[in-house]
C-alpha positions in Angstrom: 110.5 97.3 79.0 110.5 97.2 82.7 110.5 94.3 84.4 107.2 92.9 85.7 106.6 92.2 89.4 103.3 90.5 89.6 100.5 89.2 87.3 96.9 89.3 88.4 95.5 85.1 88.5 92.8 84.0 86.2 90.7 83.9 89.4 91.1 87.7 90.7 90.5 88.8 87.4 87.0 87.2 87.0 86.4 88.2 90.9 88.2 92.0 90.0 85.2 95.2 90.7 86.5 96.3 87.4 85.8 93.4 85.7 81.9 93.5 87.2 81.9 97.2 86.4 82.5 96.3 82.4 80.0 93.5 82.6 77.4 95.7 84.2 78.0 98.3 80.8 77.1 95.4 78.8 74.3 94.2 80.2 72.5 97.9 81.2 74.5 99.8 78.5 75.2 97.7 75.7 78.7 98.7 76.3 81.2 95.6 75.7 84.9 96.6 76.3 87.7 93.7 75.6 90.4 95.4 77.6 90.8 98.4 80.1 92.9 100.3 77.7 89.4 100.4 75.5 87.1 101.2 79.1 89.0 104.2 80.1 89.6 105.7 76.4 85.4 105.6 76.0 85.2 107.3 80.0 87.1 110.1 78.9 85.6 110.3 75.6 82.2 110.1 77.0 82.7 111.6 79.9 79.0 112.3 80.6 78.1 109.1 80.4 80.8 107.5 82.0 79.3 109.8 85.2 75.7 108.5 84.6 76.9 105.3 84.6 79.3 105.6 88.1 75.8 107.3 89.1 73.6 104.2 88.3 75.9 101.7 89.0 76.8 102.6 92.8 73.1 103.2 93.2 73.2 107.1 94.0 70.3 107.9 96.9 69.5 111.5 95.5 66.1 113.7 96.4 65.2 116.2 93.1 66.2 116.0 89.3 69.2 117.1 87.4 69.1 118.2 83.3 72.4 117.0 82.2 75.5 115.5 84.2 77.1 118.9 83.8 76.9 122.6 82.8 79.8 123.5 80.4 82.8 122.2 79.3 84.8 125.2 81.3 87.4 124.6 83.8 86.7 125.9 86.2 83.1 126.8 87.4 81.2 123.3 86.2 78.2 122.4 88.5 77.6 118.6 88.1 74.5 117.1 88.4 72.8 120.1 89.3 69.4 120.2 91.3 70.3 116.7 92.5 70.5 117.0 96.3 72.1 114.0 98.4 74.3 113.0 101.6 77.6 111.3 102.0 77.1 109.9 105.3 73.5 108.8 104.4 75.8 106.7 101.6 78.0 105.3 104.4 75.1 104.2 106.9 73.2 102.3 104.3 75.9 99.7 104.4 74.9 99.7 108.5 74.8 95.9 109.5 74.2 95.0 113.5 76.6 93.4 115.1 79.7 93.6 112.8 82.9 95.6 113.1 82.8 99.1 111.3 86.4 100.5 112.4 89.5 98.7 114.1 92.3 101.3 115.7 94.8 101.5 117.6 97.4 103.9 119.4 101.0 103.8 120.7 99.3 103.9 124.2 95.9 101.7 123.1 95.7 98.7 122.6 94.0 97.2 119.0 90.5 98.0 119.3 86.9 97.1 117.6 84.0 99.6 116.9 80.8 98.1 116.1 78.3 100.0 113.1 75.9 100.3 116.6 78.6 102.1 118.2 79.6 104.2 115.4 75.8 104.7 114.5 75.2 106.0 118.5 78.2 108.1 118.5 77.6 109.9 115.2 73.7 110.5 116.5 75.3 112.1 119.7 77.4 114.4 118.3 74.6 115.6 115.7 72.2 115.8 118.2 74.9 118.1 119.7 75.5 119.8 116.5 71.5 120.2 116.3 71.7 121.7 119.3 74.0 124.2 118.8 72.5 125.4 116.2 75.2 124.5 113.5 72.9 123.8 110.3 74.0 123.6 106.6 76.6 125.7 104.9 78.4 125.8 108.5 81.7 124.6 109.1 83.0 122.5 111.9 87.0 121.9 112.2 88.9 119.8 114.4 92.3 119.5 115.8 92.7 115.9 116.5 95.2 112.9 115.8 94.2 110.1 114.0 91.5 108.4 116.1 87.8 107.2 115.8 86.2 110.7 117.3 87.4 112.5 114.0 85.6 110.0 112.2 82.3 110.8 113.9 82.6 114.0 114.0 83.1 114.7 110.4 80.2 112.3 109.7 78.0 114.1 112.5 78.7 117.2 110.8 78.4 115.6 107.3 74.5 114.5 108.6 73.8 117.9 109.6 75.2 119.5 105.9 78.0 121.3 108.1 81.5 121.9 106.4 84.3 119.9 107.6 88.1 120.9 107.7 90.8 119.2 110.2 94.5 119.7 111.3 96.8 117.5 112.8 98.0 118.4 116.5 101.5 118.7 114.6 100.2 121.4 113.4 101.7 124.7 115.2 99.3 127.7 116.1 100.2 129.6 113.4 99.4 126.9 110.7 96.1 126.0 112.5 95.4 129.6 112.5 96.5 130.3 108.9 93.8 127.5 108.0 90.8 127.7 109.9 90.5 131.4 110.0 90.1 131.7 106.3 86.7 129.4 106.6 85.2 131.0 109.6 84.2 127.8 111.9 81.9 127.8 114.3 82.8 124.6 115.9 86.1 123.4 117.1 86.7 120.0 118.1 90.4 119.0 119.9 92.7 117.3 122.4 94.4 118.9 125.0 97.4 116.0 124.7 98.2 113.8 122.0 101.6 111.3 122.0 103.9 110.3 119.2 107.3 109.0 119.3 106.9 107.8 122.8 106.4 111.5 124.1 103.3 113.4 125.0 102.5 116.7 123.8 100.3 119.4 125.9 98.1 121.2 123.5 96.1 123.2 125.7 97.5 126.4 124.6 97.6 125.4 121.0 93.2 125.5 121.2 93.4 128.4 123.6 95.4 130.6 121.1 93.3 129.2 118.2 90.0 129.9 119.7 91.2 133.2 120.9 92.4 134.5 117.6 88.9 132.9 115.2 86.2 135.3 116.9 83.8 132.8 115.0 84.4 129.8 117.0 81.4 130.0 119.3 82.5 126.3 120.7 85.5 124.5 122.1 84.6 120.3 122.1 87.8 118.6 124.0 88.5 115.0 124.0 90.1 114.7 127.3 91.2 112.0 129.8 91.0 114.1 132.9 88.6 117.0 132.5 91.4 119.0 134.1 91.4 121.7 131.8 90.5 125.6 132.1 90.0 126.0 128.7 86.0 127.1 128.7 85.1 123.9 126.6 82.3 121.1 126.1 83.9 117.4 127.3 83.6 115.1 124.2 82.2 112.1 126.7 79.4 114.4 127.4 78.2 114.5 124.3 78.3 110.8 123.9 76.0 110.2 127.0 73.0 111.5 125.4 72.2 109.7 122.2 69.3 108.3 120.7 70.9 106.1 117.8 68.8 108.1 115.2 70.4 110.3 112.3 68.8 112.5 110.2 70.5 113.0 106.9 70.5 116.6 105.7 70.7 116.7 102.0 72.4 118.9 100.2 72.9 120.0 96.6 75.4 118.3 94.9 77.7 121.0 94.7 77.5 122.0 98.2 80.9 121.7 100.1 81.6 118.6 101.8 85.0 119.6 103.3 87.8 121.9 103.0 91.6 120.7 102.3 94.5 123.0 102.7 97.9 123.1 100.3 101.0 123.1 102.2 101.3 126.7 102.4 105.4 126.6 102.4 105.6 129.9 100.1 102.3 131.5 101.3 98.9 131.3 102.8 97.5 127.8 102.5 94.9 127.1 99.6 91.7 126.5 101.2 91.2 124.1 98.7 86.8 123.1 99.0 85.5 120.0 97.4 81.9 119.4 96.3 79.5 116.8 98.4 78.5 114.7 95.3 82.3 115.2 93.9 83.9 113.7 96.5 81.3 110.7 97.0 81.5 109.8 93.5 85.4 109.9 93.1 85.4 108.0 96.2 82.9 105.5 95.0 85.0 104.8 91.5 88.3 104.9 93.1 88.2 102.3 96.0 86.3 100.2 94.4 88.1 100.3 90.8 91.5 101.0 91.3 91.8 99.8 94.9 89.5 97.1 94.4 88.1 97.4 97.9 85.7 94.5 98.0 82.9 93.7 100.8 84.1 92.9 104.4 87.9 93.6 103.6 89.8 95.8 106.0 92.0 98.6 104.8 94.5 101.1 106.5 96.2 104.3 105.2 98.6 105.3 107.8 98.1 108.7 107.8 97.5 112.0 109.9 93.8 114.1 109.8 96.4 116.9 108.1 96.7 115.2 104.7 94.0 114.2 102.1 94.7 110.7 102.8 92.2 110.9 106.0 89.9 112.1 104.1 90.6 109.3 101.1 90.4 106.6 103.6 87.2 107.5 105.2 85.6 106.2 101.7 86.4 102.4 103.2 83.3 103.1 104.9 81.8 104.1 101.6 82.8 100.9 99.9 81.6 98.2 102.7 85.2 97.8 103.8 86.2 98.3 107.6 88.6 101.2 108.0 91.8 100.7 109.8 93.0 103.8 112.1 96.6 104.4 113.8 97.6 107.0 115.9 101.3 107.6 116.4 104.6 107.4 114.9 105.1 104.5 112.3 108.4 104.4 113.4 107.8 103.5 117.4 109.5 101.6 119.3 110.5 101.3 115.4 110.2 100.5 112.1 108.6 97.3 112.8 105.4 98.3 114.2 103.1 99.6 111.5 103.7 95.5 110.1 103.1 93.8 113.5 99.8 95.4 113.0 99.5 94.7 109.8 99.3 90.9 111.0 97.3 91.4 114.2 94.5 93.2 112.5 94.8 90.2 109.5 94.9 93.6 107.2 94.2 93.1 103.7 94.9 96.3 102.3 98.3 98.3 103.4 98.7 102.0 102.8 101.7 104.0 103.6 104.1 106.7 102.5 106.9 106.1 99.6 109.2 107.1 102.0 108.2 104.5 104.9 109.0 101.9 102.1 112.3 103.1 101.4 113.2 103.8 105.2 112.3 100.1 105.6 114.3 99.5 102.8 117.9 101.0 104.2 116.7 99.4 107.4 116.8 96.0 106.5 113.5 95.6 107.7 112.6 92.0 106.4 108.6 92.1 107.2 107.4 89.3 105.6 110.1 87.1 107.4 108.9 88.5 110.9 105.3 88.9 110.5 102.2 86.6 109.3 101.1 88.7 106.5 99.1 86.0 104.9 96.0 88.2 104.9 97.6 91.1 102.5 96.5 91.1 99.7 97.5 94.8 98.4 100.2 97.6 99.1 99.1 101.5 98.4 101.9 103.7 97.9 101.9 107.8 98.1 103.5 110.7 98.8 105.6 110.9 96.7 107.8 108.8 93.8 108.5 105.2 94.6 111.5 104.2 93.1 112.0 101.0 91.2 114.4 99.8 93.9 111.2 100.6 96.4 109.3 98.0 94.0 111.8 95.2 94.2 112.1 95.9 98.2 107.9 95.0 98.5 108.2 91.8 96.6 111.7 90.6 97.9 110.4 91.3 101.7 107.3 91.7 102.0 105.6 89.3 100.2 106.2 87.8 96.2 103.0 87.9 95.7 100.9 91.5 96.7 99.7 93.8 94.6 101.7 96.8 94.4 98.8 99.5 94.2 101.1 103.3 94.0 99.4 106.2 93.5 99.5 109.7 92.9 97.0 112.7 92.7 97.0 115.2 95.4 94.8 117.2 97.9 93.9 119.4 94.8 91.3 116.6 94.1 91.4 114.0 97.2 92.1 111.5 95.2 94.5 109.5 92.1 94.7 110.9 88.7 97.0 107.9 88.9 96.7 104.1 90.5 96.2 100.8 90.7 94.6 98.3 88.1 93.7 95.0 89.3 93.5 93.4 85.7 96.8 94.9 84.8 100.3 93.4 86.1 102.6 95.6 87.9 105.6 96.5 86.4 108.6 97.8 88.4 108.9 101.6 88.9 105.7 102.3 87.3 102.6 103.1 88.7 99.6 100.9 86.9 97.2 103.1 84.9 95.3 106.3 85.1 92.5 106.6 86.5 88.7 105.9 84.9 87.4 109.7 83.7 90.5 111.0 83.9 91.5 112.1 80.8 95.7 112.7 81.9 98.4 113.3 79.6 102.0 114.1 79.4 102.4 117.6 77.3 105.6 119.2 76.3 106.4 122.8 76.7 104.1 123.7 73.5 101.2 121.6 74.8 101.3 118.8 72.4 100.9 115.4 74.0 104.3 112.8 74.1 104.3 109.1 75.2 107.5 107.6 76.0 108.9 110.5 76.7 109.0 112.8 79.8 106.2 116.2 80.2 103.8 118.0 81.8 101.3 116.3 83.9 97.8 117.8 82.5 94.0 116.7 82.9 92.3 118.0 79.4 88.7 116.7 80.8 86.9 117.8 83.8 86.1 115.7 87.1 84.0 115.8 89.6 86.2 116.2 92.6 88.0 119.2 91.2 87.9 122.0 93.2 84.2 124.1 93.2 86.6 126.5 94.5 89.3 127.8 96.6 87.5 129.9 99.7 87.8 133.7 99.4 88.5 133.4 95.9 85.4 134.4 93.9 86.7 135.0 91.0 88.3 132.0 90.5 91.8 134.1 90.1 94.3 132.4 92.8 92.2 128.8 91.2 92.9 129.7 87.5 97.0 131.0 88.5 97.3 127.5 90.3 95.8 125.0 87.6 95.4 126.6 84.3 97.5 129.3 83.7 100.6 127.1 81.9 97.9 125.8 79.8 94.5 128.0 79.3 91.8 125.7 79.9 93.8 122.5 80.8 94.4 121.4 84.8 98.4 121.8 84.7 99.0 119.5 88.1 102.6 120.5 88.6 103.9 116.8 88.2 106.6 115.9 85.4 105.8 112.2 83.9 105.7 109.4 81.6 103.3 108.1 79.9 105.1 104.1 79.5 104.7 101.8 76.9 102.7 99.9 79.1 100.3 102.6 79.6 101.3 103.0 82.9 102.8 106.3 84.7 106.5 107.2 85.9 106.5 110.1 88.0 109.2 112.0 88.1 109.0 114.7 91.0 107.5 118.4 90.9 108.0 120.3 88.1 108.0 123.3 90.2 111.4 121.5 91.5 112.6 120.6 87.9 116.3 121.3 87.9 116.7 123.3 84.9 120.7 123.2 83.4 121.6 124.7 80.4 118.2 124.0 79.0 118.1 120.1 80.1 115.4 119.2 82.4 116.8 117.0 85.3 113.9 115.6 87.9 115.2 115.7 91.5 113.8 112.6 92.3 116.4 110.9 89.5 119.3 112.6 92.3 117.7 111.0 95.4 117.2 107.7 93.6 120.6 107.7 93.2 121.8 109.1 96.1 119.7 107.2 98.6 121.6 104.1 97.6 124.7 105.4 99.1 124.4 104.4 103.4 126.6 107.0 104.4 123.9 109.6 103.0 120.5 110.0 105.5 118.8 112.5 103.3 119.5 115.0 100.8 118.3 118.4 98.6 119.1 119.1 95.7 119.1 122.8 93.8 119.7 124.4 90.9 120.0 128.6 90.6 119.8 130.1 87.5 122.8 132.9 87.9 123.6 136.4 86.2 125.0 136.0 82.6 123.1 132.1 82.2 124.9 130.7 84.4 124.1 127.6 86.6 124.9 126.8 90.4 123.7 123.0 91.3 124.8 122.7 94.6 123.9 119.2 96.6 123.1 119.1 100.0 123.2 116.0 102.4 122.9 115.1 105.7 125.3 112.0 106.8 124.3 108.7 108.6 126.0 109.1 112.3 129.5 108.4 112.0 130.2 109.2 108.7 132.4 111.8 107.0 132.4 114.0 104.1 135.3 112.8 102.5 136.9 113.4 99.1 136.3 109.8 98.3 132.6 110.1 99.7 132.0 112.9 97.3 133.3 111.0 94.1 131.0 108.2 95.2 128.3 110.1 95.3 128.7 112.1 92.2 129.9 108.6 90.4 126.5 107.2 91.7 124.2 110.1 90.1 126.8 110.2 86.8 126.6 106.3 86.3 122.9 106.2 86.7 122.0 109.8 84.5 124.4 111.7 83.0 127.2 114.3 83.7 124.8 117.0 83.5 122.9 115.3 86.6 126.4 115.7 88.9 126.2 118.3 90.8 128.3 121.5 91.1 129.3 121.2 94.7 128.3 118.5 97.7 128.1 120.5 101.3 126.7 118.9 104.8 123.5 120.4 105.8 122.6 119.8 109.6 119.1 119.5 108.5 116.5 119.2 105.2 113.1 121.1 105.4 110.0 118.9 105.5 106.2 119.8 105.2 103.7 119.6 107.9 102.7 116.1 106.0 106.3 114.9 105.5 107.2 116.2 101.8 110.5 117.4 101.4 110.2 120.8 99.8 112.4 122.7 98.0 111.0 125.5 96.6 111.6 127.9 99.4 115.2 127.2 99.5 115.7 127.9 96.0 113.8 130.9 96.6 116.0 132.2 99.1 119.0 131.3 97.4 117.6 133.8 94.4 117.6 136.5 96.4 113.7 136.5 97.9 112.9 137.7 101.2 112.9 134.7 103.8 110.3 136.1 105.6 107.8 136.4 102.1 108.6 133.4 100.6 108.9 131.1 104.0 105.5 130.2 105.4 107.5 128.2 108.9 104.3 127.2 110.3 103.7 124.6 107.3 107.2 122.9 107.9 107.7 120.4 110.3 111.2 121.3 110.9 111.0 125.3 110.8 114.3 125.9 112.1 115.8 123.9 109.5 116.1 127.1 107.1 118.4 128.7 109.7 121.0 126.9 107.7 120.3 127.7 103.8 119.0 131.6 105.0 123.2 131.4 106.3 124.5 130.1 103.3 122.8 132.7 101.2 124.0 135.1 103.4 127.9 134.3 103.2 128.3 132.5 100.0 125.5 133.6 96.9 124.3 136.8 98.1 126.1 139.8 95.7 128.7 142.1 97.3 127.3 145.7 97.3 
């Protein structure tokens, strides 16, 4: 059994949302539960009434009558709740209170900042008044193209007032990607920066919106957040907008189903998935999963360092939702360096922390010691995503950050904004493992014949339905590119592409993509078990691992790393590493040959990806199988398209 971190007090228990969740079934429900294991077994059994309950418990402001909690057991095409109509940001304005702070950000060229609910309430008004103006009304979509900063908060909720779609991109985003994204949705609306800085460096974006406008016939405006009003892009200035407000908002109700927003997959191999979430989905995911599994409680603050290009924005906007007060930064987490995303940790008295895996392990090889350089009195929790958190990740929290947070890692995707996986404030932590799954979400490990194993490493599959799944992908009526991405493996079960464990603690181990499963000689090796292992060694700054099935069932694993600056490939370098991954696995997890790489592809949102690589080293066509304008390091399969080239591909 793995050893256990930390143990939730007597007190935090009683004072848990979870806990007044169960004692709210038995006192409206007649529902009595003695542990969580029994709560989440009835809301996936039940999972109707688990929804009716979330529904009536959070108090649901809804305008005409629904005949069941949902149409058909078929994934996909469920409506939920169908003829209720309802608002998100009409949900996040009823916890409006005068006076008191509503967001806190920052920037590497602003200083720590308050918004009050006033000011938030004015700007919103402004730009829907805008919106109004323009002629945007429901079913339209408004995108935007901006870092992480207050003004893409009220402009989704503007446009969320109004019953516009919303979709954003990061201004890391190249034109191509941008294009790739919006033009499939057909905005009318753009809102963007000419500028934005990160790393200590500005970045001119002018041309960026120029091309992007240029190339979407349907965006009718440009809205720019600008400093100087310099530009000759034929736009609308942001801080015009904001002059002319009336502090009103009308909230535009819309059927439950309706979109909210539209999320986009990383697109490394292909066009991006437009990937379009339902309104009442996404409010009622939100709803149970802040509250339950992050145990967001009244007043708290909470930060998610993240970019308006991954799901994470949108996850984070829910603190609103919850009666929290959202935390924004804008820029690198890693300038001047690795110490800044913890200094204002402390100055913002943060109680809730989210980040990256891989921020937590960078800290970790850094010897970053936060919770000797920092007051982090305040913190109560630590949210962890991205991708797998080692046990070694878990140790480095509680050695030095703090002995006593609560280690909240999650995992789920932008498939459905949210965690099929998380925290569990009733539960302890124990290392390497993430807490639970998730209230209605009925998750499973199955084996290649779809039978369900515990203890033992599968499939990740959701048998039951949710709310925030998908209504659909966009330009994909017949459900065809939604069934090949989620249910093809197994017909009529989401297949999420995640390989796990099911723990004897009931918790989950995740073990990396499936999709990047190393396959050898039948034995199923996760790549995250190699860069566990390899990670340890300081010579190594990053690695990727493949493995090519070859004529006649052969194998080629090859190992690719990129060294720490001074350090050299050596002989004895190489049986260190391969001693590493052979002492901690097996001799089927050494690889067949360890090679420098000058560089390791990385999605737009900072996952390293594999799957093109191993495509190209197949024998695909770069150019099919390599969507550039999703990675953040294009150039970076110069190198592996080389090595194809002069090493695998066959003689003629």
């Amino acid at each position: 059994m793995s050893r256990v971190l930390w143990k939730p007090t007597q007190q935090s228990i009683e004072n848990a949302n979870l806990t007044k969740f169960m004692s709210w079934l038995s006192a409206h429900r007649d529902l009595t539960f003695k542990n969580y294991d029994e709560l989440w077994q009835w809301s996936v059994d039940e999972i109707d009434d688990f929804w009716k309950c979330v529904w009536d418990y959070f108090e649901i402001i809804s305008e005409g009558t629904y005949e069941a909690v949902r149409s058909s057991d078929q994934m996909p095409g469920i409506k939920w709740f169908d003829g209720a109509r309802l608002n998100y940001a009409e949900h996040v304005f009823r916890n409006f209170a005068s006076g008191e702070t509503a967001i806190i950000h920052a920037s590497e060229k602003k200083a720590t900042q308050e918004i009050t609910w006033d000011q938030l309430r004015n700007d919103v008004s402004a730009f829907q008044k805008f919106l109004q103006e323009s002629g945007i009304s429901e079913g339209d979509r408004v995108v935007a193209y901006l870092p992480c900063v207050p003004e893409a908060t009220v402009a989704f909720l503007g446009a969320n007032c109004q019953g516009a779609i919303w979709s954003s991109c990061s201004p890391d985003f190249g034109t191509q990607s941008v294009i790739d994204r919006f033009a499939q949705i057909e905005p009318r609306i753009l809102v963007a920066v000419d500028k934005y800085f990160y790393g200590g460096k500005e970045f001119d974006k002018t041309n960026v919106v120029r091309e992007v406008a240029k190339a979407i016939p349907s965006i009718e405006k440009i809205v720019l957040i600008s400093e100087n009003k310099s530009t000759d892009l034929d736009c609308v200035y942001w801080s015009d907008i904001m002059k002319d407000s009336n502090g009103t908002l009308i909230f535009n109700r819309v059927d439950f189903n309706h979109p909210i927003w539209v999320l986009y997959s990383s697109g490394t191999t292909g066009l991006p998935k437009a990937i379009t979430h339902s309104h009442g989905g996404i409010l009622l995911e939100q709803l149970k999963y802040l509250t339950f599994h992050k145990d967001l409680q009244p007043g708290e603050t909470c930060f998610w360092y993240t970019t308006t290009g991954w799901m994470m924005w949108n996850h984070i906007q829910a603190s609103l939702l919850c009666k929290g007060i959202m935390i924004l930064y804008d820029g690198s987490p890693a300038y001047p360096d690795l110490n800044v995303l913890w200094k204002f940790a402390q100055d913002t008295k943060m109680n809730h922390f989210g980040t990256s895996a891989g921020f937590l392990l960078a800290n970790m090889k850094a010897g970053i010691t936060p919770g000797k350089s920092f007051d982090l009195s305040n913190l109560r929790a630590i949210g962890s995503t991205g991708s797998t958190l080692p046990p070694e990740g878990f140790a480095w929290v509680y050695d030095e950050v703090k002995s006593d947070i609560w280690l909240t890692s999650m995992s789920g995707g932008t498939d459905v904004c949210s965690g099929f996986v998380g925290g569990n404030a009733l539960w302890p932590v124990h290392e390497g493992e993430i807490q639970c799954r998730t209230l209605g979400c009925s998750l499973f490990a199955y084996d290649e014949d779809g039978q369900v194993v515990n203890q033992s490493v599968g499939e990740m599959v959701i048998t039951k339905p949710m709310p925030s799944m998908p209504i659909f992908l966009w330009n994909d009526e017949k459900f065809e590119r939604y069934f090949e991405s989620y249910f093809e493996m197994f017909p009529g079960v989401w297949r999420h592409g995640d390989w796990i464990e099911i723990t004897e603690n009931n918790g989950v181990i995740i073990y990396g993509r499936s999709d990047a499963t190393l396959n050898r000689g039948g034995v199923r090796i996760g790549t995250s078990e190699i860069y566990r292992a390899v990670d340890k060694i300081k010579e190594v700054k990053d690695s990727v691992i493949l493995c090519i099935e070859r004529d006649k069932g052969e194998f080629y694993m090859p190992l690719f790393v990129m060294l720490a600056e001074g350090a050299i490939l050596s002989d004895n370098l190489k049986t260190e590493i391969k001693k590493a991954i052979k002492d901690a696995y097996s001799p089927r997890h050494v690889p067949d040959e360890i090679l420098i790489t000058p560089d390791i592809p990385y999605t737009i949102s900072g996952k390293k990806t594999e799957a093109p690589i191993k495509k190209i080293f197949m024998g695909r066509d770069p150019e099919k199988v390599v969507n550039k304008g999703a990675l953040r390091n294009p150039d970076s399969m110069k190198f592996y398209i080389d090595f194809y080239n002069q090493r695998l591909k066959p003689k003629s």
